[in-house]
C-alpha positions in Angstrom: -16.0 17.3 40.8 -14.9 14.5 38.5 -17.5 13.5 35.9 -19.7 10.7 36.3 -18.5 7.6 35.0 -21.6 5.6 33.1 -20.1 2.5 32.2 -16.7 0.3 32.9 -14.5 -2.5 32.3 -12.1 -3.5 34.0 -9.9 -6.6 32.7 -12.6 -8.0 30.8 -11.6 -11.0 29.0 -14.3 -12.9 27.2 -13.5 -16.4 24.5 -16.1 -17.8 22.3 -14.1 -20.6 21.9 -11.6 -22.1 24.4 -8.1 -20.5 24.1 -9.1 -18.5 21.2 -9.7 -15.3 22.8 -12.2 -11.9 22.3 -11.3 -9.5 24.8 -8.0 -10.0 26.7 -8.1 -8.2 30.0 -9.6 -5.3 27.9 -10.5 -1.9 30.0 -12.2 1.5 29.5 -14.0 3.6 30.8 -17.1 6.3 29.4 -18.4 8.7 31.4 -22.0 10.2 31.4 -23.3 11.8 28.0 -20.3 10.7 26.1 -20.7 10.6 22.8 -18.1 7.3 21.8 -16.9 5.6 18.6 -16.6 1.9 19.4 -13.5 1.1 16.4 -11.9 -2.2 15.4 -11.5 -4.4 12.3 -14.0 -6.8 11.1 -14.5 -9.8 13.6 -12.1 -8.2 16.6 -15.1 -8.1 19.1 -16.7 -5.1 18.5 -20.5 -6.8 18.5 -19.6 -8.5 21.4 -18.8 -5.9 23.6 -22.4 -4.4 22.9 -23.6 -7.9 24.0 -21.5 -8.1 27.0 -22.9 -4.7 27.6 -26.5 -5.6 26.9 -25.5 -8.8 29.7 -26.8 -11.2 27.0 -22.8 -12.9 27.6 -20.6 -13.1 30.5 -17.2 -12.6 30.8 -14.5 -15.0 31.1 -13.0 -12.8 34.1 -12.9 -9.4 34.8 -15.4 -6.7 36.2 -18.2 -4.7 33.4 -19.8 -2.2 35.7 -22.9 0.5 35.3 -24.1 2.9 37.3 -26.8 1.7 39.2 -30.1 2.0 37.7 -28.6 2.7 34.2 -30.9 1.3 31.3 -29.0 -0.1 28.2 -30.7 0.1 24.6 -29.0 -1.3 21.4 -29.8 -0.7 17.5 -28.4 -4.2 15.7 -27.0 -4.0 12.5 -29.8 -6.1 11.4 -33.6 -7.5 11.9 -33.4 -10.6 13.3 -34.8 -13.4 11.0 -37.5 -14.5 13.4 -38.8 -10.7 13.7 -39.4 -10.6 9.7 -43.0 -12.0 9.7 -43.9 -9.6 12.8 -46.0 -6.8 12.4 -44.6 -3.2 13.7 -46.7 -3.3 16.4 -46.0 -7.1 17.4 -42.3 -5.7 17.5 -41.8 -3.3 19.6 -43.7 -5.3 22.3 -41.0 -7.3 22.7 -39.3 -4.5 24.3 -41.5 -4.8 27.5 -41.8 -7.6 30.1 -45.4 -5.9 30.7 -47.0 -4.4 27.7 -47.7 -0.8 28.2 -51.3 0.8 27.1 -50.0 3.5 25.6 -47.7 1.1 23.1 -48.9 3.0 20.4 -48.9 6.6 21.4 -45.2 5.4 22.3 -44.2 3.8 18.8 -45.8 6.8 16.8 -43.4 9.3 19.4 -40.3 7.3 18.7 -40.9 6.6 15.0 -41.7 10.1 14.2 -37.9 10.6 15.9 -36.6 8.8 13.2 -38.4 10.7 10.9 -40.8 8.1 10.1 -44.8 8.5 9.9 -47.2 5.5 12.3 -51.0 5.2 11.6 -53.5 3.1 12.8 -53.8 2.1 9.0 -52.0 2.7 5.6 -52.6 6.6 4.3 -50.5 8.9 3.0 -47.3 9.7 4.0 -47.8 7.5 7.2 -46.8 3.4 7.6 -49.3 1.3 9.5 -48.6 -0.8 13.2 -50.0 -3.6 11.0 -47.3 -3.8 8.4 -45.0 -6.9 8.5 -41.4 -5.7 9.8 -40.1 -7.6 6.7 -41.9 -5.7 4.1 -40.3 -2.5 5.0 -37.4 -1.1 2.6 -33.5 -1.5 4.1 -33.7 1.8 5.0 -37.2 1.9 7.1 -35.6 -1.1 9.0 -32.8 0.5 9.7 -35.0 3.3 11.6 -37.0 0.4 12.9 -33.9 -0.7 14.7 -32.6 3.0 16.0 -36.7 3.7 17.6 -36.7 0.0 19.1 -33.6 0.8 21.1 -35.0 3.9 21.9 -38.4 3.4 23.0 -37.4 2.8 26.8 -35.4 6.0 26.9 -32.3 4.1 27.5 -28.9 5.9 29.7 -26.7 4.2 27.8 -28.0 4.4 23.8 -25.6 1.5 21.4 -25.5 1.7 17.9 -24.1 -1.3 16.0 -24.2 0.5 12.3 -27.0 2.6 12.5 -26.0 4.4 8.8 -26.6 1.2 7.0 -29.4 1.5 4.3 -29.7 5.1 5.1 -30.0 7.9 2.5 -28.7 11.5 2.9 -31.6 12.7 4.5 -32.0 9.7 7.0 -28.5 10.3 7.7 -28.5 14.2 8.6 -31.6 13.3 10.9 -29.9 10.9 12.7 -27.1 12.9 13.1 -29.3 16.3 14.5 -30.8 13.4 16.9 -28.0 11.7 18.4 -26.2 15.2 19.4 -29.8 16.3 20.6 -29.0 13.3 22.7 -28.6 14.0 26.1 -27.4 10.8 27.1 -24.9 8.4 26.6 -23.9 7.1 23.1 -21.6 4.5 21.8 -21.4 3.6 18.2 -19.8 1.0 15.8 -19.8 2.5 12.3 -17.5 2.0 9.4 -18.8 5.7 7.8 -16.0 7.9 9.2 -17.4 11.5 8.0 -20.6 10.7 9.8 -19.0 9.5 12.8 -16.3 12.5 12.9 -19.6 14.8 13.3 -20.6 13.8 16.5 -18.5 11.6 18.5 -15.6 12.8 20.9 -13.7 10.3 21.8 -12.9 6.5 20.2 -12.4 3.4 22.2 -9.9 1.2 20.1 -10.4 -2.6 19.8 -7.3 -4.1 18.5 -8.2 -7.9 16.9 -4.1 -8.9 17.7 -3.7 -8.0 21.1 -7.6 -8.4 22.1 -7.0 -5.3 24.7 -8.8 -2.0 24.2 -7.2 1.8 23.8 -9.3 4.8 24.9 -8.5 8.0 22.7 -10.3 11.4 22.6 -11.0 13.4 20.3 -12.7 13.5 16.9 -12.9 10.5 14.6 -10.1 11.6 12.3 -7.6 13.4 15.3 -7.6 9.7 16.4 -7.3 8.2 13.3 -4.5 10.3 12.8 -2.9 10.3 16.1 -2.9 6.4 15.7 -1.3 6.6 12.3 1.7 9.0 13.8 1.9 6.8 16.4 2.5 3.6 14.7 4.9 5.8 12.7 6.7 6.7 15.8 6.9 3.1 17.2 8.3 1.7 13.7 11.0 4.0 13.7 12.1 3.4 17.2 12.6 -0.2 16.9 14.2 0.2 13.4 17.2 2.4 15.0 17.1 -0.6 18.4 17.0 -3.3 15.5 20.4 -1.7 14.2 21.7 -1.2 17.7 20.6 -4.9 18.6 22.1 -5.8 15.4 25.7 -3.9 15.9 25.8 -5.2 19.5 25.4 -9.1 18.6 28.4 -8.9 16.2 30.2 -7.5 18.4 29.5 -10.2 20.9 30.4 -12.8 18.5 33.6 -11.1 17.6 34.5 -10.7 21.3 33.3 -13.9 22.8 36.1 -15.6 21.0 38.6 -14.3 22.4 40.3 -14.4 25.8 40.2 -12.9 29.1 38.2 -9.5 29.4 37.6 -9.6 25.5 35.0 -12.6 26.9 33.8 -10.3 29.9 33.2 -7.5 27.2 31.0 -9.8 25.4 28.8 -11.1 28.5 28.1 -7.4 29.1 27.2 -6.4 25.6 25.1 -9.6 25.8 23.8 -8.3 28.8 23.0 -4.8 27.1 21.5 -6.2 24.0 19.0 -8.2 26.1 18.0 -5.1 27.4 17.6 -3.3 24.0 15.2 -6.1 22.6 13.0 -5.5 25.6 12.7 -2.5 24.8 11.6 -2.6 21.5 8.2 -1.4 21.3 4.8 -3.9 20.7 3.7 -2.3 17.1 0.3 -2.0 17.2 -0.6 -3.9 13.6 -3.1 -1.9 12.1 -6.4 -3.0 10.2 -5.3 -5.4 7.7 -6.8 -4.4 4.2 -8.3 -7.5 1.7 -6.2 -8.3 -1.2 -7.0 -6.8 -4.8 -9.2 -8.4 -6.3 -11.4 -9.1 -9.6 -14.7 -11.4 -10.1 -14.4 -12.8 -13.3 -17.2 -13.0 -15.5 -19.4 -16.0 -17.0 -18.3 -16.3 -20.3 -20.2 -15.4 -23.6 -22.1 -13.0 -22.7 -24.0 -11.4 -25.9 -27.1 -9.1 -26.1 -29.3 -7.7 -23.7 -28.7 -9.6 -20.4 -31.8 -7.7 -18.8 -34.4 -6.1 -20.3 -36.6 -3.5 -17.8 -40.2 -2.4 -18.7 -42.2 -1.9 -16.1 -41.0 -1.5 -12.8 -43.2 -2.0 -9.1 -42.7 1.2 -6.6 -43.7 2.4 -3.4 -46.2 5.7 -3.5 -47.9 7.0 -0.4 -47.2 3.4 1.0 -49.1 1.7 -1.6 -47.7 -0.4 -4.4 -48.0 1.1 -8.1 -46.3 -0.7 -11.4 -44.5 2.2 -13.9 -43.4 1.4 -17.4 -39.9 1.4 -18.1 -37.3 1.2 -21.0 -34.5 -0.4 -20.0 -31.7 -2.5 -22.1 -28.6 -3.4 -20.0 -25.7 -5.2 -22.1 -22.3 -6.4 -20.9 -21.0 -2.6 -20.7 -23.9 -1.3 -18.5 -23.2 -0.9 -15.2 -26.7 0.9 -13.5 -26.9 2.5 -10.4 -31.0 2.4 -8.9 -31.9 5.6 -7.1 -34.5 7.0 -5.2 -35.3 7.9 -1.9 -35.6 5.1 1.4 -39.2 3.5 1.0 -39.9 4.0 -2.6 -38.7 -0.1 -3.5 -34.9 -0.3 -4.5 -34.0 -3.6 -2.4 -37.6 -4.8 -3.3 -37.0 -4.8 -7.1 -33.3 -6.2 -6.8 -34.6 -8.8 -4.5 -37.7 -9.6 -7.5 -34.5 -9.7 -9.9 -32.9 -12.4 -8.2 -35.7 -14.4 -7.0 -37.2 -14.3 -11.2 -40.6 -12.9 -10.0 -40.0 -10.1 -12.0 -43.0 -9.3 -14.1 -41.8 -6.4 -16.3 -38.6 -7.7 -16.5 -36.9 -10.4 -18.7 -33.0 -12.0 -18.0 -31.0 -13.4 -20.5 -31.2 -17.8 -20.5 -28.8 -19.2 -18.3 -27.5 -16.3 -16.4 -25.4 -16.5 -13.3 -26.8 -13.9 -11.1 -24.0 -12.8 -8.6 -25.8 -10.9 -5.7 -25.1 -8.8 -2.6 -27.9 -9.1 0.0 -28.3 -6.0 2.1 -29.0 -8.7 4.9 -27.0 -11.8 3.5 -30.6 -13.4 3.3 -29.0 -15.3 0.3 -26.4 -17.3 2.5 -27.3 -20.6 4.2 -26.3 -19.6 8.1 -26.2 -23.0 9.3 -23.3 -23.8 6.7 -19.6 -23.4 7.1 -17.8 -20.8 5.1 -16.0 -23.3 3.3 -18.7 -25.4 2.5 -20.7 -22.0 1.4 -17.9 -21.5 -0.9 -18.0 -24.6 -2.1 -21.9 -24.3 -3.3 -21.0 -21.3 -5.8 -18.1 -22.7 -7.5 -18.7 -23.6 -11.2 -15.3 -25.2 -12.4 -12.9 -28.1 -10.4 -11.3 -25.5 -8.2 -10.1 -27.4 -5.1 -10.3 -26.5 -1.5 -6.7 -25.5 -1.6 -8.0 -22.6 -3.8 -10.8 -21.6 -2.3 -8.8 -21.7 1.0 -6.4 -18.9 -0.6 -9.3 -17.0 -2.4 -11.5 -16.8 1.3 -7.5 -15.9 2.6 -7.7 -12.5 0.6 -10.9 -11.6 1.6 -9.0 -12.0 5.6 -11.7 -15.2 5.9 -8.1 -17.4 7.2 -7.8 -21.0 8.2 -9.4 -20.9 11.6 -12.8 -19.7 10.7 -13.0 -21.8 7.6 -15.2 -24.4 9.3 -16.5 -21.8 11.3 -20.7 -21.6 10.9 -22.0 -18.3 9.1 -24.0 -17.5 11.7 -20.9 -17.1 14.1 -19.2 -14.7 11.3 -19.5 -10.9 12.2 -21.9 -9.0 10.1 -18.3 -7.8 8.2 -17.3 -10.9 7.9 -20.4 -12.3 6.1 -19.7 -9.1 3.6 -16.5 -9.9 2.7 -17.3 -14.0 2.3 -19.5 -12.9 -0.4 -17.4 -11.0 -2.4 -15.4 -13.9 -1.9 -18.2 -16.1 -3.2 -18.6 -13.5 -6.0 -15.2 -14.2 -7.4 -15.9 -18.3 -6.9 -19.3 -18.1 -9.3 -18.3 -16.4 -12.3 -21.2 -14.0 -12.6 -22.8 -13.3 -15.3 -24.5 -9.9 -13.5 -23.9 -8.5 -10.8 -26.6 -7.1 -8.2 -25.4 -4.9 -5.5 -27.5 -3.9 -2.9 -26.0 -1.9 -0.5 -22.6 -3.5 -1.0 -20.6 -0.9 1.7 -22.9 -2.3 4.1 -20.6 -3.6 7.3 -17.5 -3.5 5.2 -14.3 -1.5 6.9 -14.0 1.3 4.6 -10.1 0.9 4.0 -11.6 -2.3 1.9 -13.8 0.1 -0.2 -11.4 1.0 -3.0 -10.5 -2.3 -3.9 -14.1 -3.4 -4.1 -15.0 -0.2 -5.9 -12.1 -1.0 -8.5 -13.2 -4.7 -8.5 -16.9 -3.8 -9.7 -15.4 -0.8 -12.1 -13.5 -3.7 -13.9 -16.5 -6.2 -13.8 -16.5 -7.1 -17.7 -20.1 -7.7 -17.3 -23.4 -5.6 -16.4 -24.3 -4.1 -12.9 -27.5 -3.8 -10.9 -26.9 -1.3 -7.9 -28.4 0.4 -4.7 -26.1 2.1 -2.5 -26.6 5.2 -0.5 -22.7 6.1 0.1 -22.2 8.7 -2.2 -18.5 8.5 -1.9 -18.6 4.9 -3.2 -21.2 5.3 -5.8 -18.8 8.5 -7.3 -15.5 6.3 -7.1 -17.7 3.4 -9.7 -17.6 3.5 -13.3 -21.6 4.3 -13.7 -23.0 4.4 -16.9 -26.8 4.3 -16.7 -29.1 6.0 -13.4 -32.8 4.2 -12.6 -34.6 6.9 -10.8 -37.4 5.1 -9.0 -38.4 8.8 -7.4 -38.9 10.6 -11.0 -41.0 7.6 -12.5 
């Protein structure tokens, strides 16, 4: 008996904008209980094939079908800006048409899934439904997200970067929960060894073609089998490049002369038709961003921060600890401690200067990587957003070819930010980053949405930063490939 299929399209084409296409006559198919990697660069589409799943778009033309009765939940990347002043409680009952009595018996069920503790009020060890959603650390948002898709026990469970602000721990209990999972799964996530632990097969979204590829197997057998692949397909059409090559000379040698020397010619030009439609469509693989550096504000002497007491989370309630901290031009710190404890909360009191405890340097450029971009203006282009951070007569020639290395090309450049993927609004502010000149840099969570064959060159950006670093990042891989001087351990103070 063939297995159930769950979910499929079937020649979906989709456009945002007219003749600028998403999804060309893309189809796939998943069956039920797959576990499914959804994989494409930044901006191909991937986000908006969750939301043509969801049905919050239409396609162009084509067919999306579920089986019938099939429920569709979806994690976002990120808390929507109108959800920030909600309390816990307020948002999860926007999952329901109706409002169910037992909301909160639900919420507590689902939150303790994600290996976070619901009480009626703050205690110990336990969060209450009355807590603003935009209080919570990057990491308790990021479980947020995972329990809101889950509260209505969904058939077909999407994940739009459900590893983002996560730590170790979060990320092992995620991973014990979604193969617990007895239904369907599909996820778009740029952390490879967490994805290779789970999923089985890898639908392919290529940003050139706009079609779709279905592959199974784990994460890196399809990586790989793509890369051999490629491979394969360059070096046939090099050896039909040198046939095609050979045959045209010898039509123009033969097509000058008489009689069957010309007939010889009309059949090899016959034969080398043939050999160039043959050559194979190369699938071009993830483009990677240019290297890079972000050059720093200049004159930089002394102690640029100066730490001494710093404001954490304990049993859910906030305490102040005294700290010792000097950062210089050659300190590059990394903040540590576990989700919860107040990481994003003190980088985001560093930036905004309501940092009592804590004294920067006159005049200092602060260079800063949102976990949630809350820093960028949504409603203005990326060329004028460029435009805001630049500090010398740069013209928009040169921040044209700057946003180019950071894959942000001509035809988005007028494009609104809130119309960028999630990627895309990562790598327009390393782009910004390079504009401004920093005089310190604060990171939080800087791998967040960013295709992880871009992560060297923005690790070896930062290690040559000639100017200090403020960072939070839970990718361990990242954090041991950066130049890290100096540790803040908010969970030992």
């Amino acid at each position: 008996m063939a297995e159930e299929v769950v979910l499929r399209f079937d020649k979906v084409s989709f456009e945002y904008v007219h003749k600028k296409p998403v999804l060309n006559e893309a189809s796939f198919s998943v069956r039920k209980g797959a576990k499914i990697t959804l994989m494409g660069q930044n901006g191909s589409g991937k986000s908006t094939i969750f939301n043509l799943i969801k049905g919050d778009i239409k396609p162009k033309s084509g067919q999306i079908s579920i089986s019938l009765g099939a429920t569709v939940g979806i994690a976002s990347q990120t808390i929507s800006r109108n959800d920030l002043n909600l309390s816990i409680e307020d948002y999860f009952s926007k999952a329901f048409s109706v409002v169910p009595a037992d909301l909160r018996s639900q919420i507590a069920k689902v939150m303790d899934a994600v290996n976070v503790s619901i009480g009626p009020e703050e205690s110990s060890g336990a969060i209450s439904l009355k807590r603003r959603v935009g209080d919570l650390s990057g990491g308790q948002q990021a479980r947020l997200l995972l329990a809101f898709a889950m509260i209505k026990n969904p058939d077909i469970l999407l994940l739009d970067e459900p590893t983002n602000n996560l730590d170790k721990e979060g990320i092992d209990h995620l991973l014990g929960f979604l193969i617990m999972y007895p239904k369907t799964v599909i996820v778009i996530s740029h952390d490879a060894d967490f994805l290779n632990c789970f999923t089985e097969g890898v639908i392919y979204l290529d940003i050139f073609t706009h079609q779709t590829e279905m592959y199974l197997g784990d994460y890196y057998s399809v990586v790989e089998e793509i890369s051999k692949r490629v491979e394969r397909e360059q070096m046939k059409n090099a050896q039909l490049k040198k046939q095609i090559l050979d045959r045209k000379e010898k039509v123009n040698f033969f097509a000058n002369k008489g009689g069957k020397m010309r007939k010889l010619a009309s059949k090899l030009r016959e034969e080398t038709e043939e050999l160039e439609e043959n050559m194979v469509d190369v699938r071009k693989e993830d483009k990677v961003i240019r290297k890079f550096s972000i050059p720093v504000q200049e004159d930089l002497i002394g102690n640029i921060v100066e730490i001494r007491s710093v404001k954490i989370f304990k049993d859910n309630k906030l305490v102040v600890k005294k700290v010792k901290k000097d950062i210089n031009k050659k300190i590059h710190l990394s903040v540590v401690g576990p989700n919860g404890i107040g990481k994003s909360t003190f980088l985001r009191s560093l930036v905004s200067e309501k940092h009592e405890g804590v004294k920067i340097a006159d005049d200092i450029r602060i260079g800063y990587y949102s976990q949630d971009f809350s820093n960028l203006n949504f409603q203005e282009t990326v060329l004028d957003s460029l435009k805001n951070v630049v500090f010398d007569n740069s013209d928009s020639q040169h921040l044209r070819t700057v946003a180019a290395g950071f894959l942000l090309t001509g035809d988005i450049m007028d494009n609104l930010i809130c119309e960028l993927s999630e990627g895309q609004k990562g790598l327009l502010t390393f782009a910004r980053l390079v504009l401004m000149r920093p005089g310190l840099l604060i990171l939080d969570e800087p791998t967040n949405h960013i295709n992880f064959r871009h992560l060297p060159l923005i690790a070896e950006a930062i290690n040559n930063f000639h100017g200090p670093v403020i960072l939070v990042s839970h990718m361990e891989k990242f954090v041991e490939s950066l130049k890290i001087n100096e540790e803040l351990d908010l969970g030992k103070l």
